[in-house]
Z-matrix of the N, CA and C atoms (Angstrom, degrees):
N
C 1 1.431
C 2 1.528 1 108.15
N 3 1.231 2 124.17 1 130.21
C 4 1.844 3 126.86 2 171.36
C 5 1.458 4 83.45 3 -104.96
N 6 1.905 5 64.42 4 139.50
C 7 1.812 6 93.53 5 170.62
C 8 1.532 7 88.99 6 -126.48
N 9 1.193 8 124.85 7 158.61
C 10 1.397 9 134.99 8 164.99
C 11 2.070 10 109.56 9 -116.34
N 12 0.770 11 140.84 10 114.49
C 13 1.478 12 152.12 11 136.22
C 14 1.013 13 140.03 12 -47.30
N 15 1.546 14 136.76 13 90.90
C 16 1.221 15 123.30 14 -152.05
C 17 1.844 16 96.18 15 -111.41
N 18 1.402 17 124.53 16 148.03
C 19 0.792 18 137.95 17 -159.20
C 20 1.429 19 124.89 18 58.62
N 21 0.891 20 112.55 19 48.60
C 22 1.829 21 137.22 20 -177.57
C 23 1.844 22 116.15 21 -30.32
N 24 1.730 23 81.24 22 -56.20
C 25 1.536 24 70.70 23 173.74
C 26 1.451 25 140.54 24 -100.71
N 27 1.371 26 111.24 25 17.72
C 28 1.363 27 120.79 26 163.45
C 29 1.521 28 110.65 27 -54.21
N 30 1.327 29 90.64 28 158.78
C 31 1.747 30 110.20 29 166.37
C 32 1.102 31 143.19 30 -37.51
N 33 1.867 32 113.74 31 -29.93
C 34 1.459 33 127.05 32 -155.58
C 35 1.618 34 64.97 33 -113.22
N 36 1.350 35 127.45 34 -72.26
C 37 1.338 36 120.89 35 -167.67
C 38 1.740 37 138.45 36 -15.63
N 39 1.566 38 101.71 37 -58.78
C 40 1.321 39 103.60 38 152.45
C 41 1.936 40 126.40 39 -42.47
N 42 0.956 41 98.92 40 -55.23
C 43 1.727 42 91.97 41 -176.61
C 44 1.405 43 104.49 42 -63.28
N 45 1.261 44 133.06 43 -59.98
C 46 1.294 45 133.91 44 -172.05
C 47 2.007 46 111.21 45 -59.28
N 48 1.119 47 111.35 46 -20.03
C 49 1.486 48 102.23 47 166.20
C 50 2.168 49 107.09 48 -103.56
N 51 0.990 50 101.71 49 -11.75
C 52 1.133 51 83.67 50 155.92
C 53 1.590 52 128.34 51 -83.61
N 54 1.118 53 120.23 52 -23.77
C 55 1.491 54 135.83 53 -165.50
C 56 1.974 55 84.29 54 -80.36
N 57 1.264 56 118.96 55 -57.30
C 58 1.367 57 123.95 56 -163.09
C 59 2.086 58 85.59 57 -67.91
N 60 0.828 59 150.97 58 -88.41
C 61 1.579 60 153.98 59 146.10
C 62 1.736 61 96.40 60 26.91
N 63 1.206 62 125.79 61 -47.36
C 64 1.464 63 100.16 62 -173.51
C 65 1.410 64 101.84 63 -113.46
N 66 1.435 65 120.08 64 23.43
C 67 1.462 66 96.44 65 138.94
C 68 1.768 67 116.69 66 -137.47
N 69 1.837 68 74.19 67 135.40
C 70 2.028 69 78.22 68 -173.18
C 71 1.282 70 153.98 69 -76.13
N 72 1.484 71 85.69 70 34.88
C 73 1.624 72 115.71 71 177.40
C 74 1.784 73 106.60 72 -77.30
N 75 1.402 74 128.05 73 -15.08
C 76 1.080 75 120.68 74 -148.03
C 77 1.857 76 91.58 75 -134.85
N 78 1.677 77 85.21 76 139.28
C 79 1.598 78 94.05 77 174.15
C 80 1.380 79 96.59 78 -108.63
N 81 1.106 80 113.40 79 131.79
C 82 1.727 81 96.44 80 177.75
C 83 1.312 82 118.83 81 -123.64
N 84 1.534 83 112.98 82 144.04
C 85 1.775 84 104.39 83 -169.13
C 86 1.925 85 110.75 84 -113.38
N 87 0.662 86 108.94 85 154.70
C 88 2.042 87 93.68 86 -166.29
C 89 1.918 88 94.61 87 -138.85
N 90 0.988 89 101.98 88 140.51
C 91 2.061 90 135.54 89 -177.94
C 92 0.963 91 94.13 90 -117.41
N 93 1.378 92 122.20 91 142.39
C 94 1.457 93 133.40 92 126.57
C 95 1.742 94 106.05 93 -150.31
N 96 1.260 95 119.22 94 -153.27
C 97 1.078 96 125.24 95 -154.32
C 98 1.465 97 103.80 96 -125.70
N 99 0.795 98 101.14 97 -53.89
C 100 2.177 99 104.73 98 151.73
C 101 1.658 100 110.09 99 -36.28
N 102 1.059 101 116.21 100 137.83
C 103 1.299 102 124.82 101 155.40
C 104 1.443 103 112.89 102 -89.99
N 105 1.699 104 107.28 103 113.83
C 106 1.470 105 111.25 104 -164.88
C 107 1.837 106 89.75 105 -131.97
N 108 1.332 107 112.74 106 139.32
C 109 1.630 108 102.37 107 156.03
C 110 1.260 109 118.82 108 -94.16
N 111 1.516 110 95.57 109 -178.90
C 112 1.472 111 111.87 110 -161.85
C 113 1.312 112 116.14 111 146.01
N 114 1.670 113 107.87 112 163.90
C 115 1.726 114 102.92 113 158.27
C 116 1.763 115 118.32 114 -81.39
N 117 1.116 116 97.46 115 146.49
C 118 1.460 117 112.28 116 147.86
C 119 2.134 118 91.23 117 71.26
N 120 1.437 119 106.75 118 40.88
C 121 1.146 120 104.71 119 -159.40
C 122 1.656 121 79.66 120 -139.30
N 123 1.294 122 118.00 121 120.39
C 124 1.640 123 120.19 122 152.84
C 125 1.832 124 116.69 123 -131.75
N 126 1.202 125 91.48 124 159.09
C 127 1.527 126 99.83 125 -159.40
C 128 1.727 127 96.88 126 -86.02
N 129 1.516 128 130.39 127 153.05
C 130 1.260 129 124.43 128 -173.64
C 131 1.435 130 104.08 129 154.48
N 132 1.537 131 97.59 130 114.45
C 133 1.445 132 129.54 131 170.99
C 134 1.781 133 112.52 132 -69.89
N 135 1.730 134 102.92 133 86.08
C 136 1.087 135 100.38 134 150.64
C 137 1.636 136 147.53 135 -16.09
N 138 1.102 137 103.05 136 -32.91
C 139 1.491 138 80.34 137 -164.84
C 140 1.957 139 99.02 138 -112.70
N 141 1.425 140 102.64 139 16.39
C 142 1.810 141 120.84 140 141.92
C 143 1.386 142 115.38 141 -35.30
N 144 1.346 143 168.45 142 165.99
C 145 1.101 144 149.43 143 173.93
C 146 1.825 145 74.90 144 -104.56
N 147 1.548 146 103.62 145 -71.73
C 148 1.615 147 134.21 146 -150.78
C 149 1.628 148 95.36 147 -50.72
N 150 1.040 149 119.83 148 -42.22
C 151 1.772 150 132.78 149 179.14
C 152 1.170 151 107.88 150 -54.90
N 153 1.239 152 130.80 151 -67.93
C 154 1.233 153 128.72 152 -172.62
C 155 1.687 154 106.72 153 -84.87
N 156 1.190 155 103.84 154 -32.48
C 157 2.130 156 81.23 155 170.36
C 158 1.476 157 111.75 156 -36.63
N 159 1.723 158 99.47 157 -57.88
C 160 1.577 159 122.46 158 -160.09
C 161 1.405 160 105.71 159 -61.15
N 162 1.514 161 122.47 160 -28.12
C 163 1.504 162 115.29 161 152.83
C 164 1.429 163 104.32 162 -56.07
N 165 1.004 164 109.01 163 -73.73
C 166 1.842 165 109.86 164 -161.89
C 167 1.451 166 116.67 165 -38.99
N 168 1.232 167 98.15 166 -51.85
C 169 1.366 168 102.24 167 174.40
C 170 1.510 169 146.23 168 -61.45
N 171 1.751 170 91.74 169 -20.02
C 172 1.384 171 108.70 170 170.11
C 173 1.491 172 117.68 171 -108.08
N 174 1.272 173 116.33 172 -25.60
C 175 1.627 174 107.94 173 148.02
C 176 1.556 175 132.70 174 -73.59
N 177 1.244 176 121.51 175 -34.04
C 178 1.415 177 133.50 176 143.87
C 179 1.967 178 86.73 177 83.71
N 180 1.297 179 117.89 178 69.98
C 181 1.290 180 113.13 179 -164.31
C 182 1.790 181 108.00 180 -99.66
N 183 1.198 182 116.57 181 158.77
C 184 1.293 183 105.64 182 -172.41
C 185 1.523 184 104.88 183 -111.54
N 186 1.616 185 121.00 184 -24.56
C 187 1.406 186 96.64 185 153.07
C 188 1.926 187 103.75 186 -117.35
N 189 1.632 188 105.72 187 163.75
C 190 1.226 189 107.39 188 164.39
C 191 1.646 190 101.44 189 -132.73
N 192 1.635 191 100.81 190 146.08
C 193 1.405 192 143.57 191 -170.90
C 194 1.798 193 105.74 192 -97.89
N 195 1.294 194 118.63 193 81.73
C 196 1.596 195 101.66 194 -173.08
C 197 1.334 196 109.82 195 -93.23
N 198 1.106 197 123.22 196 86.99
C 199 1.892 198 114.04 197 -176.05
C 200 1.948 199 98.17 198 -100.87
C-alpha cells in the first residue's frame, strides 16, 4: 500500500512514519518543503496546485497523510 506524507519533517510527522516503517505493508513516499534526502522523499511546496498533482499523480498513493 503507498501512503504519501506531506510535511515530512514536522514533529508529528516523524512518529507517524515511523509507526507506518515497521509495518511492511506500506511503501511510503514523504513532501515537504525543505530539501531533505532520502528515499522515497521529494521536495514540494504544497500549496503549488501543478506540484503536488504531479506528486499525486506520479506516486498514485492510496492513502495520504497531510501533516
Amino acid at each position: 500500500m503507498k501512503v504519501l506524507v506531506t510535511g515530512s519533517a514536522g514533529f508529528t510527522a516523524r512518529y507517524l512514519i515511523e509507526k507506518l516503517q515497521s509495518h511492511e505493508i506500506f511503501e511510503i513516499f514523504m513532501t515537504d518543503i525543505a530539501d531533505r534526502p532520502g528515499t522515497g522523499y521529494c521536495r514540494a511546496d504544497i500549496t503549488k496546485y501543478d506540484v503536488i498533482r504531479n506528486v499525486i499523480d506520479e506516486i498514485r498513493p492510496d492513502q495520504v497523510y497531510h501533516l
